[in-house]
Structure formats: C-alpha cells, structure tokens
C-alpha atoms as one frame of an Amber mdcrd trajectory, in Angstrom:
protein
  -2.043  25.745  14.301  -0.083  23.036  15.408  -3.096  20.787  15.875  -5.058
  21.475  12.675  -0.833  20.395  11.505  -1.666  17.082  13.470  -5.002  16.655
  11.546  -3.848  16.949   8.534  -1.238  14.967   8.726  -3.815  11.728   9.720
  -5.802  12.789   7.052  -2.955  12.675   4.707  -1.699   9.049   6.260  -5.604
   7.623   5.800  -5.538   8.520   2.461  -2.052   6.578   1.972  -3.196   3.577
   4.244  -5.871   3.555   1.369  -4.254   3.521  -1.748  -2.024   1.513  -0.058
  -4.945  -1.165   0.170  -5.973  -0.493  -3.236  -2.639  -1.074  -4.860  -2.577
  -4.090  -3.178  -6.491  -5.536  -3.552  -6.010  -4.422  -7.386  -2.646  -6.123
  -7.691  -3.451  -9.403  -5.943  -6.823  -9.911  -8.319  -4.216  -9.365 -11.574
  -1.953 -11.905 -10.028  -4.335 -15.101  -9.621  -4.608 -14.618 -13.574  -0.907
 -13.768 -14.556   1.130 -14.597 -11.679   3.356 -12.842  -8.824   5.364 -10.701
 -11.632   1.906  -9.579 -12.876   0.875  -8.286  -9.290   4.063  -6.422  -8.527
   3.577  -4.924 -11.874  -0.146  -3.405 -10.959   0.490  -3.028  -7.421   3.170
  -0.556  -8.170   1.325   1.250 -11.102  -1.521   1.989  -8.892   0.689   3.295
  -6.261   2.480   5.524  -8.619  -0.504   6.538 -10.240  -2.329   7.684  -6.157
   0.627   8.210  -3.897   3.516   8.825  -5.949   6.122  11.613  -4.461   7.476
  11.201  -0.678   4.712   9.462   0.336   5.602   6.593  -1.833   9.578   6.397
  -0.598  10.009   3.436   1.345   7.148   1.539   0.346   7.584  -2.194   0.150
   5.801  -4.174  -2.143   5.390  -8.143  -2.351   3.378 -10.951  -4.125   3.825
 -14.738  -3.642   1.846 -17.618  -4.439   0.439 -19.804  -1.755  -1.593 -22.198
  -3.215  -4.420 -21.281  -5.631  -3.901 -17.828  -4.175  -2.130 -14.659  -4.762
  -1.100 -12.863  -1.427   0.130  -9.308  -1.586   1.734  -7.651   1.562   2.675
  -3.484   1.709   4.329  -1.767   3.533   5.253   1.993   4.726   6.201   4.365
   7.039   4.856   7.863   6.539   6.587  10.895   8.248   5.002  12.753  11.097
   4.556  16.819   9.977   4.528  17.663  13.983   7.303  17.512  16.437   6.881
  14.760  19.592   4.446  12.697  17.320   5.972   9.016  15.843   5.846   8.379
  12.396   3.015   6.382  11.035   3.903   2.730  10.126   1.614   0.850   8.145
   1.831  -3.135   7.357  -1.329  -4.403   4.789  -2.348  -7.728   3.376  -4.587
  -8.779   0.480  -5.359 -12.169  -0.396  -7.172 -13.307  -4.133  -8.099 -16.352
  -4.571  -7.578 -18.178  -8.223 -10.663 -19.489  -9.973 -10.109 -22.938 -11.469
C-alpha cells in the first residue's frame, strides 16, 4: 500500500510540474503583447483553473521584462503523502520572445 501511496503521489507532482509549465509558457506568450501585469494575470488563471486547491498553496509566480522578452519563473513545493520521503520542490522558467 504504502508504495502504490509513493506512486501516486509522483504522479500527482508530474501533473503539477506540468501545469506548472503551462501556466507559465501560456502566461509568458500573453506578456510579450501586454506586458508583465498581463502575464501574472494568465499565469495565475491557468493555475487556478488546473491546480487550484493545496496543490496551488505556496506557489510563486513572476514575470519581468528583459529586453524584447517576457521571462516567467514558478515556483512550488508539493507535500510528500508518505512518511521518510522529502517534499517535492519544483523551480520552472519560460522565456517568449516579443515580435517587433
């Protein structure tokens, strides 16, 4: 029991590690046409809309400009479900470039 717990659970974190990435691919594209504000906005909609609940407290989103790009940076720390096992930390990056 305890290791189809431990399976599970790194199912569960994949799936978070990828709407993690999503928010943050999804937000950077709306920010190289709106700005920073504009990728915040979408980065956090799409994590409310796929993660939302625990999974999403403690999440740490972030869009700057650096040049003609957007870069958006996540991160989180999921909970373990088993005892003995470290909780899952998780640090992302997207990058869109503007078009002129």
């Amino acid at each position: 029991m305890l290791l189809f717990l431990a399976f599970a659970n790194l199912v569960v974190v994949q799936y978070g590690r990828g709407a993690l990435r999503s928010a943050l691919e999804q937000g950077a594209r709306a920010g190289t046409v709106n700005g920073p504000l504009a990728c915040e906005d979408t980065a956090s909609q799409v994590i409310e809309d796929l993660l939302g609940g625990r999974m999403s407290d403690g999440l740490v989103l972030d869009c700057e400009r650096s040049g003609s790009a957007i870069v958006a940076t996540g991160s989180a720390t999921f909970e373990s479900w088993t005892p003995l096992t470290p909780d899952f930390s998780i640090s992302l990056t997207s990058r869109a470039t503007a078009e002129p």
